[in-house]
KEVEX-789223 format. One record per residue (C-alpha): residue number from 1; residue in one letter; x, y, z. Coordinates in pm, whole numbers, plus 50000, padded with zeros to 5 digits. Layout:
N
node vexdren NUM&vexvex A&X X&Y Y&Z Z $
...
This chain:
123
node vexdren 1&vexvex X&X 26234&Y 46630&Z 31460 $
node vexdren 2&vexvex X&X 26205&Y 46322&Z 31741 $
node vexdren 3&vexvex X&X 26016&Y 46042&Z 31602 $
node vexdren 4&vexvex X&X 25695&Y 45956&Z 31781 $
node vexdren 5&vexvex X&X 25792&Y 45683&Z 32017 $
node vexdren 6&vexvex X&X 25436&Y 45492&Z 31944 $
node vexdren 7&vexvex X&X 25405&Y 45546&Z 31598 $
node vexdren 8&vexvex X&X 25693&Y 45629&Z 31450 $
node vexdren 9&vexvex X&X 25584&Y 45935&Z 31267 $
node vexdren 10&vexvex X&X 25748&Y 46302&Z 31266 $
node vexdren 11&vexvex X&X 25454&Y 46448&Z 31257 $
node vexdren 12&vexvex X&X 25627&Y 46673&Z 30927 $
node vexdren 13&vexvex X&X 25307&Y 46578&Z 30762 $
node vexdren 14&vexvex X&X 25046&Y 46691&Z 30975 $
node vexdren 15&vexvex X&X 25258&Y 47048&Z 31027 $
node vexdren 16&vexvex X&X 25252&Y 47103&Z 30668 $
node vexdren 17&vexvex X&X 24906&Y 47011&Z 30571 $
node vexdren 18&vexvex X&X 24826&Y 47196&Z 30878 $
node vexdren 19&vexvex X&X 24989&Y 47505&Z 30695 $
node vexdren 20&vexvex X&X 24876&Y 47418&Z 30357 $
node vexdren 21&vexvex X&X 24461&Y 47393&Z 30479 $
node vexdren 22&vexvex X&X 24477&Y 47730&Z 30643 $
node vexdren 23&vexvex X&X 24589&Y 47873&Z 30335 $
node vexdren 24&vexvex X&X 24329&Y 47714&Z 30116 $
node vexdren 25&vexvex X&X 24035&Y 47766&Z 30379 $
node vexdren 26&vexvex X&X 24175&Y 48163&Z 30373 $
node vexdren 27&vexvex X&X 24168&Y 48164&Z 29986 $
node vexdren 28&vexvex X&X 23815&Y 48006&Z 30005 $
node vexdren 29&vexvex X&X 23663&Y 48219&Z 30278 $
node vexdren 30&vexvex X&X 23809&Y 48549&Z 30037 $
node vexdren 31&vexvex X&X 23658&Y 48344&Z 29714 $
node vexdren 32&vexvex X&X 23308&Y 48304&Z 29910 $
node vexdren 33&vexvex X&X 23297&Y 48694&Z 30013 $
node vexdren 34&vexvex X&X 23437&Y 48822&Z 29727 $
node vexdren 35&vexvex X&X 23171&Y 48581&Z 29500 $
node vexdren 36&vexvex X&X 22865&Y 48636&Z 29739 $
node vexdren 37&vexvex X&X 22867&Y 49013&Z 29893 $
node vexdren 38&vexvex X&X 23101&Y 49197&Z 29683 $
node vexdren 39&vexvex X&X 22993&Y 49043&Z 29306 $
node vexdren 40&vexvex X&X 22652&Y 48967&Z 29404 $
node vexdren 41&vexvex X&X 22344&Y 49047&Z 29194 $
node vexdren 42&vexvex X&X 22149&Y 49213&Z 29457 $
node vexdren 43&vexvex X&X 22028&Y 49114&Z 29778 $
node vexdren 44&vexvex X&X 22120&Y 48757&Z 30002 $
node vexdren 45&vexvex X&X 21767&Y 48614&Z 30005 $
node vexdren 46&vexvex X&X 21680&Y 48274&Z 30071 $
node vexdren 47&vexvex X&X 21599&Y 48172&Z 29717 $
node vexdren 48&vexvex X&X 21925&Y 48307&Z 29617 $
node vexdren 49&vexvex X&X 22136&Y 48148&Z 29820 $
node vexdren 50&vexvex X&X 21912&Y 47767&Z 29790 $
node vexdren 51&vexvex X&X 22015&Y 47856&Z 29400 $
node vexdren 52&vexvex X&X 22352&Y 47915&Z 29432 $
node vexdren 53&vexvex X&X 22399&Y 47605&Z 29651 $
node vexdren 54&vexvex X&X 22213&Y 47383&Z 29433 $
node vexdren 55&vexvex X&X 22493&Y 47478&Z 29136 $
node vexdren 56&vexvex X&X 22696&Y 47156&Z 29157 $
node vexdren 57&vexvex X&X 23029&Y 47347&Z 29076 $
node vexdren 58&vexvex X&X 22946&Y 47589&Z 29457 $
node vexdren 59&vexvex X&X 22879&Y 47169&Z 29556 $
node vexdren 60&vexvex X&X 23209&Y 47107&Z 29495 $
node vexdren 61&vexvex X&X 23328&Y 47406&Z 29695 $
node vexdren 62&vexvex X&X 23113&Y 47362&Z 29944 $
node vexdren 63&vexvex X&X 23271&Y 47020&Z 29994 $
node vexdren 64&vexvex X&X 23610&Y 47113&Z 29921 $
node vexdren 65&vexvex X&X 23554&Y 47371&Z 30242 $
node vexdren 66&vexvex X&X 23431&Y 47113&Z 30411 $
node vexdren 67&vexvex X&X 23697&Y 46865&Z 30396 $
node vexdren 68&vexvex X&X 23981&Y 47152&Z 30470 $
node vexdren 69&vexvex X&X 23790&Y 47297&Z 30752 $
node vexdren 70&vexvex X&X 23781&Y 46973&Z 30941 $
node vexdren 71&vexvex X&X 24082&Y 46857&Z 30841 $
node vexdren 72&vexvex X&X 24198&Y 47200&Z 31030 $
node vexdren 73&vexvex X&X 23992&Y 47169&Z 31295 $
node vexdren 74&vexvex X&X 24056&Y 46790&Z 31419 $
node vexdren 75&vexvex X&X 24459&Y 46844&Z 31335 $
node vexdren 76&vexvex X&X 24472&Y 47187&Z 31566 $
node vexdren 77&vexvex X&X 24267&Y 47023&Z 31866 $
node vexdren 78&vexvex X&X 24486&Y 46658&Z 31840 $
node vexdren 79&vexvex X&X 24763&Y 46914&Z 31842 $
node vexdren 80&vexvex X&X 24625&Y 47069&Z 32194 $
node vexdren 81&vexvex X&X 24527&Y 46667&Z 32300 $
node vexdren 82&vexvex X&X 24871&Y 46574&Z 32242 $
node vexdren 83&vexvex X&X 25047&Y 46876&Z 32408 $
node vexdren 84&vexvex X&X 24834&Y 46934&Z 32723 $
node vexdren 85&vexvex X&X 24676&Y 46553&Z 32777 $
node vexdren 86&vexvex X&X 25012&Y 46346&Z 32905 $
node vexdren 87&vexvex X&X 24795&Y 45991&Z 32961 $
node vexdren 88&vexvex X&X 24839&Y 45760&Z 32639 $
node vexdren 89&vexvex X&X 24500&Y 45593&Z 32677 $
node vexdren 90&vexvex X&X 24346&Y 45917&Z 32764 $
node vexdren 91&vexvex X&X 24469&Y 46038&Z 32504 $
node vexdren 92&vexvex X&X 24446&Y 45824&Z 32225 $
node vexdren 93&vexvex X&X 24084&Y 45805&Z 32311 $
node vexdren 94&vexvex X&X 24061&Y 46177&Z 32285 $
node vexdren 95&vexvex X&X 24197&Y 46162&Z 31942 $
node vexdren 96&vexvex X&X 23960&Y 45897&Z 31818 $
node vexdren 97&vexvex X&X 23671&Y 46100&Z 31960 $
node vexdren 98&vexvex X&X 23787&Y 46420&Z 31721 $
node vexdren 99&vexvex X&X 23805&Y 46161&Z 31402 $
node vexdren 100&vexvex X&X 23442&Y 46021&Z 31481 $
node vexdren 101&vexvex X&X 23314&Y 46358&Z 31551 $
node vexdren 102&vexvex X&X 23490&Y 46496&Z 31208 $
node vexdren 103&vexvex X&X 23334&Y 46132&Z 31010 $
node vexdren 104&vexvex X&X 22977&Y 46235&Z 31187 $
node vexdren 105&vexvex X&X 22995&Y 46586&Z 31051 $
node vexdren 106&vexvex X&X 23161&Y 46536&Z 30728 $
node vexdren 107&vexvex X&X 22869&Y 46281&Z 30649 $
node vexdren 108&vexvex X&X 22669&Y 46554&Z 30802 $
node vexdren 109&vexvex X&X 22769&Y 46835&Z 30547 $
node vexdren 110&vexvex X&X 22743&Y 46573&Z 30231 $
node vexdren 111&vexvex X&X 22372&Y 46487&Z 30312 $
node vexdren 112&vexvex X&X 22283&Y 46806&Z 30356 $
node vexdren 113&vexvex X&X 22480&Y 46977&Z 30071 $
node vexdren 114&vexvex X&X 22368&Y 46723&Z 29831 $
node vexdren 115&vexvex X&X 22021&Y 46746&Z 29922 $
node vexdren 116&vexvex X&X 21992&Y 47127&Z 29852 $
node vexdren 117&vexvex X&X 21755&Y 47158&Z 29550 $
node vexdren 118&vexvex X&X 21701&Y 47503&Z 29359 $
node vexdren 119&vexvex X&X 21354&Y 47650&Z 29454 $
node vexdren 120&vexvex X&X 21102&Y 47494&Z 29289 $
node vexdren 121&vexvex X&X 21270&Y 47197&Z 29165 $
node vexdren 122&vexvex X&X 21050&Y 46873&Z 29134 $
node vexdren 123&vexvex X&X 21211&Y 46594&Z 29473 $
């Protein structure tokens, strides 16, 4: 594997953690359909998915899911950046855009995941 000229990573890393958070985002999409329309107590209403999501163990999941799924995301579009986008500054501005957008949207998810409360709880 040739060394990155600029950095002087592999990139061995970001192919195996690339590997590794498919796999957990495909156990936890499985997990979250198995849990939610297979085990389910009856219908997907409103109040009982605001309950579930105010359980802080489906928090942690939630954030877990989170996490992978833009870890994912922002390592399979760099991939495409730094494959099809041959400028340096181009783009290594391309690639700081994706890691803002992913910082925006992870603080995004944990605002709004954390500020889930179960229905008719007081706040």
């Amino acid at each position: 594997m040739a060394l990155n000229p600029i950095s002087g990573r592999t990139g061995a890393f970001d192919w195996l953690f690339q590997r590794v958070s498919g796999v957990v985002l495909a156990v936890a999409f499985a997990a979250h359909f198995i849990v939610l329309h297979m085990m389910g107590d009856g219908p997907i209403d409103y109040k009982s998915v605001m309950t579930r999501l105010a359980n802080p163990a489906w928090k942690v999941f939630d954030l877990v899911f989170l996490l992978f799924a833009l870890y994912h995301a922002v390592t399979g579009m760099r991939l495409i950046v730094d494959d099809y986008i041959h400028h340096a500054g181009l783009r290594t501005f391309l690639t700081c855009c994706l890691w803002v957008l992913a910082v925006i949207l992870f603080f995004t998810g944990v605002v709004i995941i954390f500020s889930i409360k179960a229905p008719g709880a007081a706040g």
